[in-house]
VOKEMI-695899 format. One record per residue (C-alpha): x, y, z; residue in three letters. Coordinates in pm, whole numbers, plus 50000, padded with zeros to 5 digits. Example, Ala and Ser with C-alpha at 12.3 -4.5 7.8 and 13.67 -1.06 7.14 Angstrom:
BEGIN
+-------+-------+-------+------+
:     X :     Y :     Z : type :
+-------+-------+-------+------+
: 51230 : 49550 : 50780 :  Ala :
: 51367 : 49894 : 50714 :  Ser :
+-------+-------+-------+------+
***
This chain:
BEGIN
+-------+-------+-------+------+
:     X :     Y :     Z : type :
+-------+-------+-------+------+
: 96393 : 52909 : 40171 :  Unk :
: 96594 : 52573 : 40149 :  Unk :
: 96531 : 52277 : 40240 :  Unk :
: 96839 : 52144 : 40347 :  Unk :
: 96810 : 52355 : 40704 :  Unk :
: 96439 : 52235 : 40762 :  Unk :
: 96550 : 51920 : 40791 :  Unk :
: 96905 : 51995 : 40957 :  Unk :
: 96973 : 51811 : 41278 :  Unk :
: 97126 : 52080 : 41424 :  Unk :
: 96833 : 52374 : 41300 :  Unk :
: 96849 : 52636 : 41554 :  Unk :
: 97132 : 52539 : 41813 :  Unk :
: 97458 : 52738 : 41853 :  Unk :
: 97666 : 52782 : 41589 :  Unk :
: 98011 : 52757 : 41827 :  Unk :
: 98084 : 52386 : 41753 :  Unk :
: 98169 : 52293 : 42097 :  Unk :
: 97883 : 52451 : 42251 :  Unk :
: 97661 : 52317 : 41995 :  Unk :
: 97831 : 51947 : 42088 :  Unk :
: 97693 : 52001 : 42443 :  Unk :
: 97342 : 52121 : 42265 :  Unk :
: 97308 : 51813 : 42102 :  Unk :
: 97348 : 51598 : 42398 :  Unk :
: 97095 : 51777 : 42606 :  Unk :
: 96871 : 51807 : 42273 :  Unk :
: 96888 : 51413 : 42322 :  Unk :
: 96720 : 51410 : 42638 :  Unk :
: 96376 : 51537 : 42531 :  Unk :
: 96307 : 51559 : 42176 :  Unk :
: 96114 : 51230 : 42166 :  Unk :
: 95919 : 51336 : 42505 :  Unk :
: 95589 : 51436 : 42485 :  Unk :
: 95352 : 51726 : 42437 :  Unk :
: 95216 : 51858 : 42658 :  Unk :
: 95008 : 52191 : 42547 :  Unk :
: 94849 : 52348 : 42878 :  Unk :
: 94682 : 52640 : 42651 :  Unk :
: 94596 : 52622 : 42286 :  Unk :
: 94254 : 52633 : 42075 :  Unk :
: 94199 : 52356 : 41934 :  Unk :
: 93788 : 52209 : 41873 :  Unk :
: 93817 : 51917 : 42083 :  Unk :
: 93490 : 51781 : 41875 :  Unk :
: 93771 : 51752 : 41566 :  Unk :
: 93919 : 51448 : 41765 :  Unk :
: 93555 : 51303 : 41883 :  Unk :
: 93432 : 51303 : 41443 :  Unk :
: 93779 : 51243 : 41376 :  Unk :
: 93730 : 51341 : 41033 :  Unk :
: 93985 : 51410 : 40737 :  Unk :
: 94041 : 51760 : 40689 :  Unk :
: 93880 : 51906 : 40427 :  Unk :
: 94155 : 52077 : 40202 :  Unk :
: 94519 : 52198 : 40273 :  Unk :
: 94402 : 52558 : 40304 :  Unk :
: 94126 : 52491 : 40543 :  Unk :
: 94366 : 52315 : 40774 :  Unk :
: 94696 : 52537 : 40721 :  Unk :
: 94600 : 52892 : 40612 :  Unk :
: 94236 : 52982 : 40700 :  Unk :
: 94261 : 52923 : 41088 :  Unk :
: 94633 : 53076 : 41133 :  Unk :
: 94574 : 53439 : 41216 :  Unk :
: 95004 : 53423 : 41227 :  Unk :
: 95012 : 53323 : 40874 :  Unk :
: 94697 : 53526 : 40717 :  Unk :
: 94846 : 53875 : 40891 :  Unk :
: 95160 : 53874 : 40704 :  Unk :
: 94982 : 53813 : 40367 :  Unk :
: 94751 : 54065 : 40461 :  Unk :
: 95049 : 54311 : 40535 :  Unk :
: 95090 : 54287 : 40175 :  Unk :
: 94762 : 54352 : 40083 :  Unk :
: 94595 : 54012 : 40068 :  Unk :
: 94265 : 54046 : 40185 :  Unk :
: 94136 : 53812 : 40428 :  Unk :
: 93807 : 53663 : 40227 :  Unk :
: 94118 : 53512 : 39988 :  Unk :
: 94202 : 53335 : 40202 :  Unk :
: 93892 : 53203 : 40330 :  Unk :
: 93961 : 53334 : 40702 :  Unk :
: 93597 : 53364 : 40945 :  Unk :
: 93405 : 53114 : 40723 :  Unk :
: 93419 : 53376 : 40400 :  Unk :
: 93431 : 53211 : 40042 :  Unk :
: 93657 : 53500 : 39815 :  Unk :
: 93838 : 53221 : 39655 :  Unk :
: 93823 : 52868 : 39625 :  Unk :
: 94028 : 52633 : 39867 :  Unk :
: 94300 : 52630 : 39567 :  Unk :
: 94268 : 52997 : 39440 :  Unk :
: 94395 : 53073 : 39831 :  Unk :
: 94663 : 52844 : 39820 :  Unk :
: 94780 : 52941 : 39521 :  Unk :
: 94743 : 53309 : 39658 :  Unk :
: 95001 : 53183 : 39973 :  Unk :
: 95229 : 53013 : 39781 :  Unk :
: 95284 : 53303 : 39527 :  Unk :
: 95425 : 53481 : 39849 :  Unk :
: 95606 : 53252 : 40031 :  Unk :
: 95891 : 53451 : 40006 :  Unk :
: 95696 : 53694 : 40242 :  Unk :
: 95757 : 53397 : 40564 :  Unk :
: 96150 : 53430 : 40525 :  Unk :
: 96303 : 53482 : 40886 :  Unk :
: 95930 : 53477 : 41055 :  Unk :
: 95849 : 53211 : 41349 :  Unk :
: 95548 : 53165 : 41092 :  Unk :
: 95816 : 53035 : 40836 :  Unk :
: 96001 : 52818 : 41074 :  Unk :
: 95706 : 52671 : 41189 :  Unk :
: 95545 : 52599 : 40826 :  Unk :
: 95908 : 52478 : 40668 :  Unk :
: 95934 : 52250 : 40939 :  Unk :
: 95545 : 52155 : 40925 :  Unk :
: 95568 : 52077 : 40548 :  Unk :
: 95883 : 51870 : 40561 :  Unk :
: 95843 : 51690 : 40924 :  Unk :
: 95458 : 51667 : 40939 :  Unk :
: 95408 : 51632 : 40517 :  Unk :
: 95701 : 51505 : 40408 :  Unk :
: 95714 : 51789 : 40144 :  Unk :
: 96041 : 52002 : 40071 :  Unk :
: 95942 : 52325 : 40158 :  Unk :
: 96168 : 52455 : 39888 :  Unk :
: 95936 : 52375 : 39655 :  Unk :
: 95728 : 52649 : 39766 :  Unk :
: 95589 : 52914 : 39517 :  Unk :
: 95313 : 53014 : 39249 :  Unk :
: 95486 : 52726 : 39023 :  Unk :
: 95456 : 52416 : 39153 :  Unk :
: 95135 : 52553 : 39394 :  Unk :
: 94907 : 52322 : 39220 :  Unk :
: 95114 : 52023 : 39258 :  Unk :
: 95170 : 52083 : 39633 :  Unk :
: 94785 : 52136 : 39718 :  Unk :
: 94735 : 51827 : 39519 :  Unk :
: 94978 : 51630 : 39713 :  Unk :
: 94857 : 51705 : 40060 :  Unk :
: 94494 : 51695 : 39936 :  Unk :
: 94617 : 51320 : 39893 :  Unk :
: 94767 : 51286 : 40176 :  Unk :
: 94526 : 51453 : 40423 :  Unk :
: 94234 : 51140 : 40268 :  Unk :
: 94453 : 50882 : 40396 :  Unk :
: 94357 : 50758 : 40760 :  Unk :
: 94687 : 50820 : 40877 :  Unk :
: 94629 : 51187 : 40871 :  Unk :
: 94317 : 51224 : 41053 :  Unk :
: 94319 : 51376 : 41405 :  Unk :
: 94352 : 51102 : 41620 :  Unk :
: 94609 : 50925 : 41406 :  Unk :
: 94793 : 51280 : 41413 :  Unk :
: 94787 : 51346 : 41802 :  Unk :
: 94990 : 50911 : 41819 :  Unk :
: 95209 : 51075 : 41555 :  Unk :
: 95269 : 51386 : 41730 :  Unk :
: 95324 : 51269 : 42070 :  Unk :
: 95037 : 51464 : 42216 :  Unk :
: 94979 : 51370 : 42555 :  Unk :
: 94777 : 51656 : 42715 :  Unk :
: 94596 : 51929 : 42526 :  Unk :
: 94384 : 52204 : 42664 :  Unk :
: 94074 : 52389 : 42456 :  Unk :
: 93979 : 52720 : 42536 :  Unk :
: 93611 : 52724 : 42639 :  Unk :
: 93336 : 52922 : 42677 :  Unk :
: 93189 : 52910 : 43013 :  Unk :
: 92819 : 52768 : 42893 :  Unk :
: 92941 : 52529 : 42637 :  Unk :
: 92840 : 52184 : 42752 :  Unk :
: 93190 : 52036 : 42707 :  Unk :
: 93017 : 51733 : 42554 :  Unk :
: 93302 : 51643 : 42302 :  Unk :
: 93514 : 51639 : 42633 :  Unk :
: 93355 : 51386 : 42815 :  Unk :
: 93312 : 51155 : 42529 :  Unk :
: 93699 : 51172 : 42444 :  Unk :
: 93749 : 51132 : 42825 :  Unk :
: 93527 : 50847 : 42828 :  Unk :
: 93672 : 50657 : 42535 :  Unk :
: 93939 : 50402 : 42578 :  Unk :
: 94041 : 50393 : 42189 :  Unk :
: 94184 : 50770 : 42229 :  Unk :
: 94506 : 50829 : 42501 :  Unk :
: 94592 : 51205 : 42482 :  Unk :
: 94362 : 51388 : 42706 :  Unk :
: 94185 : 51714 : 42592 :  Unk :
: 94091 : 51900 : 42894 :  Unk :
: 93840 : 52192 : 42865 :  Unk :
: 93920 : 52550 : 42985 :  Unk :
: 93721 : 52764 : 43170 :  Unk :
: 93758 : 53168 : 42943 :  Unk :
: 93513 : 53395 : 43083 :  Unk :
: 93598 : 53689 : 42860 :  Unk :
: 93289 : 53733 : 42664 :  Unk :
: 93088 : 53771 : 43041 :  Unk :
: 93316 : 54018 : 43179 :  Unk :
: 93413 : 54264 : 42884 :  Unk :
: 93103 : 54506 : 42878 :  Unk :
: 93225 : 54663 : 42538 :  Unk :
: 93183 : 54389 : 42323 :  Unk :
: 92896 : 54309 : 42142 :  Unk :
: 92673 : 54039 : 42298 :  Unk :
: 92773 : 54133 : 42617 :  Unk :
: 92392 : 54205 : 42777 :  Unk :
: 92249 : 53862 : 42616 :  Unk :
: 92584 : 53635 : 42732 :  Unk :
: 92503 : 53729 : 43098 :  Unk :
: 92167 : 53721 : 43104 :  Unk :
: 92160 : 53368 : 42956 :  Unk :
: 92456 : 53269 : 43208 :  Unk :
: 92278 : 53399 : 43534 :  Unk :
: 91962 : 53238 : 43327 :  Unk :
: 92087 : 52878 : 43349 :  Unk :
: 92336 : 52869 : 43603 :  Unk :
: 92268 : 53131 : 43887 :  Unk :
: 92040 : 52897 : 44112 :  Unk :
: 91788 : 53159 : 44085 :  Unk :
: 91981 : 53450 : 44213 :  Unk :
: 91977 : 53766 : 43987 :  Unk :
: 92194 : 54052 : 43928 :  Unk :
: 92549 : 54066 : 44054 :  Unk :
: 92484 : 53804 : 44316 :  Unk :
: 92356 : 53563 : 44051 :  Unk :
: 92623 : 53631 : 43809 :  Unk :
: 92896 : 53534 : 44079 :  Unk :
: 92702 : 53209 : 44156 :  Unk :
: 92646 : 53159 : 43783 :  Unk :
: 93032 : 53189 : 43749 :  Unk :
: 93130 : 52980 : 44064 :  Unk :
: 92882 : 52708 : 43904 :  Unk :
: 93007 : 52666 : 43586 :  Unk :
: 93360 : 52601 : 43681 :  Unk :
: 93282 : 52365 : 43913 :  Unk :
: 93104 : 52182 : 43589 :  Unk :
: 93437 : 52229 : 43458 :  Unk :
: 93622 : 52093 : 43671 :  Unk :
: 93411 : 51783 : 43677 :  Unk :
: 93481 : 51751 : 43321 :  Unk :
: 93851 : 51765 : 43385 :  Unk :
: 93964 : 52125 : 43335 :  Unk :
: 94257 : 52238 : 43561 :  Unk :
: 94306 : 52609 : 43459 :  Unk :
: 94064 : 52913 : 43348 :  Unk :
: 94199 : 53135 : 43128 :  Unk :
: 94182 : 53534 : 43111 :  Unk :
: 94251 : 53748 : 42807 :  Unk :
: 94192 : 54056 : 42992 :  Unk :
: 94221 : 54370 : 42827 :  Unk :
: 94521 : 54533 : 43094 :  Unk :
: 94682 : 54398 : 43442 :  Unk :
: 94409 : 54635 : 43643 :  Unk :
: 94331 : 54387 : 43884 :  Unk :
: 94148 : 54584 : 44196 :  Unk :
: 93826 : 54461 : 44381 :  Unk :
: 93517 : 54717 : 44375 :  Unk :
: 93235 : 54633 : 44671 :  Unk :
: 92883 : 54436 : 44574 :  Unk :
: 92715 : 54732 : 44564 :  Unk :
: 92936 : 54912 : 44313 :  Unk :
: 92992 : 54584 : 44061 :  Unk :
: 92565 : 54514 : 44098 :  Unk :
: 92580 : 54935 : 43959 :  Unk :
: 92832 : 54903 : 43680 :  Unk :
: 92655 : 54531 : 43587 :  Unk :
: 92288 : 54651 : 43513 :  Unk :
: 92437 : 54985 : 43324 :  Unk :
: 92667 : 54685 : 43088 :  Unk :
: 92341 : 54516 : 43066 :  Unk :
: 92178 : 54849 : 42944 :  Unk :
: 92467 : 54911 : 42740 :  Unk :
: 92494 : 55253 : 42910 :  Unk :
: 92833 : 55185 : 43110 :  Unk :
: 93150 : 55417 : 42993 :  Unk :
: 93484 : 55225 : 42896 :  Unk :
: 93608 : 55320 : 43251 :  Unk :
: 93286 : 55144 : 43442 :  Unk :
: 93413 : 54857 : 43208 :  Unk :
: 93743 : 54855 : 43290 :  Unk :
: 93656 : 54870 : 43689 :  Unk :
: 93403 : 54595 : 43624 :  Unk :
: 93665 : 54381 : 43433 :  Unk :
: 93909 : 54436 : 43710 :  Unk :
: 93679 : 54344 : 43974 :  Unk :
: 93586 : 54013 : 43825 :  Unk :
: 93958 : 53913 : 43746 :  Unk :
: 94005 : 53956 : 44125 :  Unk :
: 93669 : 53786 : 44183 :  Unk :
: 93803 : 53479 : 43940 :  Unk :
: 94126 : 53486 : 44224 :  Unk :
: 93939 : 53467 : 44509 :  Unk :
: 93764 : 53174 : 44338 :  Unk :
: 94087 : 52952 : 44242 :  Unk :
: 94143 : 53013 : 44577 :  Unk :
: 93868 : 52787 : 44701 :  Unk :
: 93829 : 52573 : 44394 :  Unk :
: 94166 : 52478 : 44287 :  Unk :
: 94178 : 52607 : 43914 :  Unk :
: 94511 : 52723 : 43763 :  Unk :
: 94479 : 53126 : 43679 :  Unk :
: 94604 : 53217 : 43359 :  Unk :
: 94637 : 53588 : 43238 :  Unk :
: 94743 : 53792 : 42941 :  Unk :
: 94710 : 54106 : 42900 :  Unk :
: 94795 : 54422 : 42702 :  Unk :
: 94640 : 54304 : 42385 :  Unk :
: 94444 : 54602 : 42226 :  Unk :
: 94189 : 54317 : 42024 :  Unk :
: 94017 : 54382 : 41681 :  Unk :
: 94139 : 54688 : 41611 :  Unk :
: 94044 : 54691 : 41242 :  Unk :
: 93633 : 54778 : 41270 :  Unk :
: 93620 : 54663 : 40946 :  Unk :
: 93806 : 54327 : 40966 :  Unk :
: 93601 : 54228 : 41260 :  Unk :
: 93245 : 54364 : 41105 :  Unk :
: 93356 : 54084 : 40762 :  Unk :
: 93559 : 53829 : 40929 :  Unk :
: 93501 : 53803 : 41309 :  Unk :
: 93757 : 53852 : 41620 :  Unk :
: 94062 : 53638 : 41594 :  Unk :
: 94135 : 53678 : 41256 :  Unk :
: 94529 : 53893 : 41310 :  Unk :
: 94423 : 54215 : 41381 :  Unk :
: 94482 : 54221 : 41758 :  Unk :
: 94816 : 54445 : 41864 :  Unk :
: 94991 : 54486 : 42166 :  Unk :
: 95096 : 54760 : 42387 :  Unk :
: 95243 : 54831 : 42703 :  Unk :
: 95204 : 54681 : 43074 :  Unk :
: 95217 : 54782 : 43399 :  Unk :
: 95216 : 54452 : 43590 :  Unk :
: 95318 : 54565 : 43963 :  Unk :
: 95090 : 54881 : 43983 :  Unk :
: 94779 : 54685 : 43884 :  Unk :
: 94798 : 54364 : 44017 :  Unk :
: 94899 : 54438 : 44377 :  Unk :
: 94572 : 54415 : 44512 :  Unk :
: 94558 : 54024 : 44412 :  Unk :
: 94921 : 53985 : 44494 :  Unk :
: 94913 : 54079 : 44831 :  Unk :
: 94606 : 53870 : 44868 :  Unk :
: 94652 : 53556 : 44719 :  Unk :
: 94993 : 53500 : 44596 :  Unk :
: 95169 : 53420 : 44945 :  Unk :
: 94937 : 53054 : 44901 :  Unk :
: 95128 : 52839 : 44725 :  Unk :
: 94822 : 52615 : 44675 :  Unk :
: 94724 : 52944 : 44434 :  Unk :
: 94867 : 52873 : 44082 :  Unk :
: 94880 : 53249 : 43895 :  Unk :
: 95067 : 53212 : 43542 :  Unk :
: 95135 : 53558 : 43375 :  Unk :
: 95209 : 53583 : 43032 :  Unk :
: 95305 : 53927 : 42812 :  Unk :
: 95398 : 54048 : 42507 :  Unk :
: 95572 : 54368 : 42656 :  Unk :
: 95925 : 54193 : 42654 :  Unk :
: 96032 : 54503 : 42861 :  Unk :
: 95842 : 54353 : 43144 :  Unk :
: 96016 : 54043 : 43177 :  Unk :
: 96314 : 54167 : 43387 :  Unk :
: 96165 : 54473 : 43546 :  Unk :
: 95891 : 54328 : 43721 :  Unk :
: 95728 : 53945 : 43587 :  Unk :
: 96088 : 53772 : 43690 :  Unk :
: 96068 : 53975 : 44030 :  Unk :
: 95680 : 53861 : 44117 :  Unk :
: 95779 : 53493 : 44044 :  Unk :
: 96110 : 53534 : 44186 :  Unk :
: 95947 : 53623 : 44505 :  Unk :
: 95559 : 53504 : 44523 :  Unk :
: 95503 : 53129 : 44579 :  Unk :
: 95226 : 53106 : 44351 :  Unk :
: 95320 : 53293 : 44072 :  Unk :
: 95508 : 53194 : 43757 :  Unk :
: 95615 : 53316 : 43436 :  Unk :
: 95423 : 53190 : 43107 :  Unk :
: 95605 : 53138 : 42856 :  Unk :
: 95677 : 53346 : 42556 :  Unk :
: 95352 : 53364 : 42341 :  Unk :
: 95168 : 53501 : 41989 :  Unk :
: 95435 : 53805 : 41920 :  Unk :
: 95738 : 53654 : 42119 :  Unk :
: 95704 : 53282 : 42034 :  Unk :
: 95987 : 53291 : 41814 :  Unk :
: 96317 : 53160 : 41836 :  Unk :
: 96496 : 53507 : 41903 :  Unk :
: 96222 : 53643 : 42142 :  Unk :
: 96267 : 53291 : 42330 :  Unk :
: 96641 : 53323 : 42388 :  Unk :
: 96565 : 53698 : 42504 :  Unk :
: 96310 : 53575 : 42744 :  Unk :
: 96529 : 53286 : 42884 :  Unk :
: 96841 : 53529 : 42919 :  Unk :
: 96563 : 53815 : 43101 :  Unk :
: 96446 : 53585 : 43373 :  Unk :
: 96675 : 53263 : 43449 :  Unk :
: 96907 : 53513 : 43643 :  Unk :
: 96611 : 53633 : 43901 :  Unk :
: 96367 : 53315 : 43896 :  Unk :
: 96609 : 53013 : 43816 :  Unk :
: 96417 : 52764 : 43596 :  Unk :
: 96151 : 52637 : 43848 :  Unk :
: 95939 : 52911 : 43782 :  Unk :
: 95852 : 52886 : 43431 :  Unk :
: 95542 : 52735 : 43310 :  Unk :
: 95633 : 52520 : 43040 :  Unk :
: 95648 : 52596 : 42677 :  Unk :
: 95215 : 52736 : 42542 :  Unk :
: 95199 : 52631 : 42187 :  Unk :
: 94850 : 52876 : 42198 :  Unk :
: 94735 : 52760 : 41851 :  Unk :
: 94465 : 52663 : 41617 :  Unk :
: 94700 : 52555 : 41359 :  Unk :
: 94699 : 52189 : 41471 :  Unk :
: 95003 : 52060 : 41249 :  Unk :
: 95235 : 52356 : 41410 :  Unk :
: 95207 : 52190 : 41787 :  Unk :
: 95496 : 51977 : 41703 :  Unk :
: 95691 : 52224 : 41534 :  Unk :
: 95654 : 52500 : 41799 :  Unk :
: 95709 : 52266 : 42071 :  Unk :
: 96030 : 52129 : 41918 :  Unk :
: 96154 : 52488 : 41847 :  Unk :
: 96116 : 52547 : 42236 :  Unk :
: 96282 : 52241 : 42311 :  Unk :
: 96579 : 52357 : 42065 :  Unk :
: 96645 : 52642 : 42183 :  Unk :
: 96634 : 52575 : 42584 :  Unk :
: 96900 : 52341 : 42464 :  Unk :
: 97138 : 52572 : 42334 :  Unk :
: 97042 : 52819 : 42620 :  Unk :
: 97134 : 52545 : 42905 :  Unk :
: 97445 : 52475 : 42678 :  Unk :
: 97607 : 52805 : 42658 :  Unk :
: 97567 : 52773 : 43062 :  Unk :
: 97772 : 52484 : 43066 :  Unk :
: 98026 : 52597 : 42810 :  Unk :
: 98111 : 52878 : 43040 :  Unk :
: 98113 : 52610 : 43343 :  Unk :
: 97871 : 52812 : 43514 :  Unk :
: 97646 : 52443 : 43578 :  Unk :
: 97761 : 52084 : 43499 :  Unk :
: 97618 : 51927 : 43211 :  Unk :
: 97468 : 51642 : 43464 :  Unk :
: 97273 : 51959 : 43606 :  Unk :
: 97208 : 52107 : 43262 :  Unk :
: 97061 : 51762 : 43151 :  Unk :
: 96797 : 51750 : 43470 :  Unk :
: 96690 : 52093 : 43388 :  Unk :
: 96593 : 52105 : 43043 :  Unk :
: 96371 : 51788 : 43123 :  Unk :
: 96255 : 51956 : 43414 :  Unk :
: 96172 : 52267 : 43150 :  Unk :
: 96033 : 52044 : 42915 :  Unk :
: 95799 : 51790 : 43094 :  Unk :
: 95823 : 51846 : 43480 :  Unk :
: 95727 : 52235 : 43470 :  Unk :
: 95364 : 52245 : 43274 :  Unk :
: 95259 : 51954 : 43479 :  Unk :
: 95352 : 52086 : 43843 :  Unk :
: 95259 : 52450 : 43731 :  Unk :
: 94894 : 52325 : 43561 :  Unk :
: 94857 : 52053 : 43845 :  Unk :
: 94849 : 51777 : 43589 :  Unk :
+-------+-------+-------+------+
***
């Protein structure tokens, strides 16, 4: 990789000079805007200690499942690079592991994102990269990350970072949320979200003691099914008191049909025996996701879901290194079929804010452009995990603009714990609506005047009208 392009002002637009002119211009209008990141997963305690990071791998390798699945592709494995807490090789030893194959990153989003991460964030020409100047590198950002101006806070002035959303799980306290909230040193605002997966998903482990201590603390003495729903109702109202706007569902396909009280109370004490089959999961799952709609209904809450993500499907990765660690694969949706029930319901309200993200590209034009092309409340998310890459993005922009317009797009999800990408992912988004909205005006299908109002629209307008910020 060279690092002439990583630092190129005109990285990723159009290679047709003319059109690339117009790019430029409309590039202009938002690159110094900023972030706004509606759905990521970040620790918001990082900004309340506001401590230096401990090591370059700690901050760039060990937390980015994108970067530690292709090295494990080539037979890395995962304790190397320190990923779930595990200690195979020193902080170094794994850096020196990931720069011996850097080459590996060559044409990945991951390698955008880290090329422009070492020389915009770091100041460090990511041509450098590679097993012989490793140790020089790591020693050079083990410098830099000890100076203040590379702690957290300092980070989120440098990067802009005006909103940020955690992903939360529905008992923590949010502590860390109110005190950032409540501090009038720190501007960006980390808003919690409510993610109810670990309650609803009866075949994962820790299922039966997660409910039990949520209908525990929260149900207002109701048990069972009743007390479960309360419990739930509860703790996003806390959440909402401590500022979150959306709640966030990683559910595992778009099945989205209501069961009666009697039925879910049935399927809920056979999860909490650990004697329900994957399809009295799957109905249970279902029921709640339609349960969570009828909810936003009444309490306001953004609904965020993303589906058809078959997670930890290595038995053994998961057993040494925990969920979340790049072993999580797609597969196929059906979006229409399974989420009529809640469409038909809900989605006329326009006060009902339904985001629905995929990573079944094939979906995009067939039937998530048609629901948001026709529903009031519904909108596409934007390209995420698989698809957030500069290629995928153009194919999503060119599989939806034609049947939604722009105005129902939810703003570019950075949906990271790699805290020194946001900037780079969120200027690759900007970059490449810009050559997008170009090529439109090139062919004088819109004015550039119009083209200029939309990608700000795209940019800032979008993630806070669709999150209600």
């Amino acid at each position: 990789m060279n690092s002439s392009h990583a630092h190129h002002p005109d990285r990723l637009l159009p290679a047709d000079p003319g059109v690339r002119e117009i790019a430029r211009r409309l590039l202009n209008h938002v690159e110094e805007l900023p972030i706004i990141s509606p759905h990521g997963h970040l620790d918001a305690q990082m900004f309340v200690d506001d401590a230096a990071f401990p090591d370059p791998t700690a901050l760039i390798i060990s937390p980015d499942h994108y970067l530690c699945r292709v090295l494990h592709s080539a037979g890395v494995p995962l304790d190397k690079l320190r990923v779930g807490g595990t200690e195979g090789a020193s902080p170094r030893e794994a850096w020196r592991i990931f720069a011996s194959h850097w080459d590996l990153f060559t044409g990945t989003a991951s390698g955008y994102w880290l090329e422009q991460e070492f020389a915009h964030v770091f100041g460090i020409d990511p041509d450098r990269l590679g097993a012989d100047e490793a140790d020089a590198i790591y020693d050079e950002l083990s410098a830099t990350l000890a100076q203040p101006d590379f702690r957290p806070r300092a980070l989120a002035d440098s990067f802009g970072l005006e909103v940020l959303a955690t992903t939360d799980d529905p008992l923590d306290d949010l502590a860390a949320h109110r005190t950032l909230a409540e501090d009038p040193t720190f501007s960006p605002r980390v808003l919690p979200t409510f993610r109810p997966d670990a309650y609803t998903k009866m075949y994962n482990e820790g299922f039966a003691e997660n409910v039990t201590r949520l209908i525990d603390t929260a149900g207002d003495g109701k048990t069972g099914f009743a007390g479960y729903l309360e419990a739930m109702r509860n703790r996003r109202e806390y959440f909402k008191a401590n500022g979150a706007v959306s709640s966030d569902h990683g559910t595992h396909d778009s099945w989205v049909h209501p069961i009666d009280d009697a039925e879910a109370e049935r399927i809920l004490q056979k999860g909490l025996r650990g004697e329900a089959t994957r399809a009295e999961a799957a109905a249970f799952e279902g029921n709640m996701t339609y349960r969570f709609a009828e909810m936003a209904r009444d309490d306001g809450l953004v609904m965020t879901i993303h589906p058809g993500v078959w997670r930890n499907t290595s038995a053994s990765a998961l057993e040494k290194y925990g969920p979340d660690t790049g072993h999580d694969i797609p597969f196929r949706m059906d979006f229409i079929d399974g989420l009529q029930p809640l469409l038909s319901d809900f989605c006329e309200n326009p006060d009902f804010h339904l985001v629905l993200f995929t990573i079944d590209e094939s979906t995009y034009s067939r039937e998530l452009a048609p629901i948001a092309g026709y529903y009031p409340s519904c909108y596409v998310g934007a390209p995420w995990w698989f698809i957030d890459e500069i290629d995928a993005m153009n194919r999503f922009r060119s599989a939806t603009t034609g049947t939604t317009g722009f105005s129902r797009y939810s703003g570019f999800i950075d949906d990271t714990r790699a805290y020194c990408s946001i900037p780079a992912r969120h200027n690759t988004s900007r970059r490449v609506e810009a050559g997008y909205l170009a090529r439109l005006v090139a062919e004088h299908r819109i004015t550039e005047d119009r083209a200029a109002e939309i990608i700000v629209d795209l940019i800032d307008a979008s993630p806070r009208r669709v999150f209600k910020l």
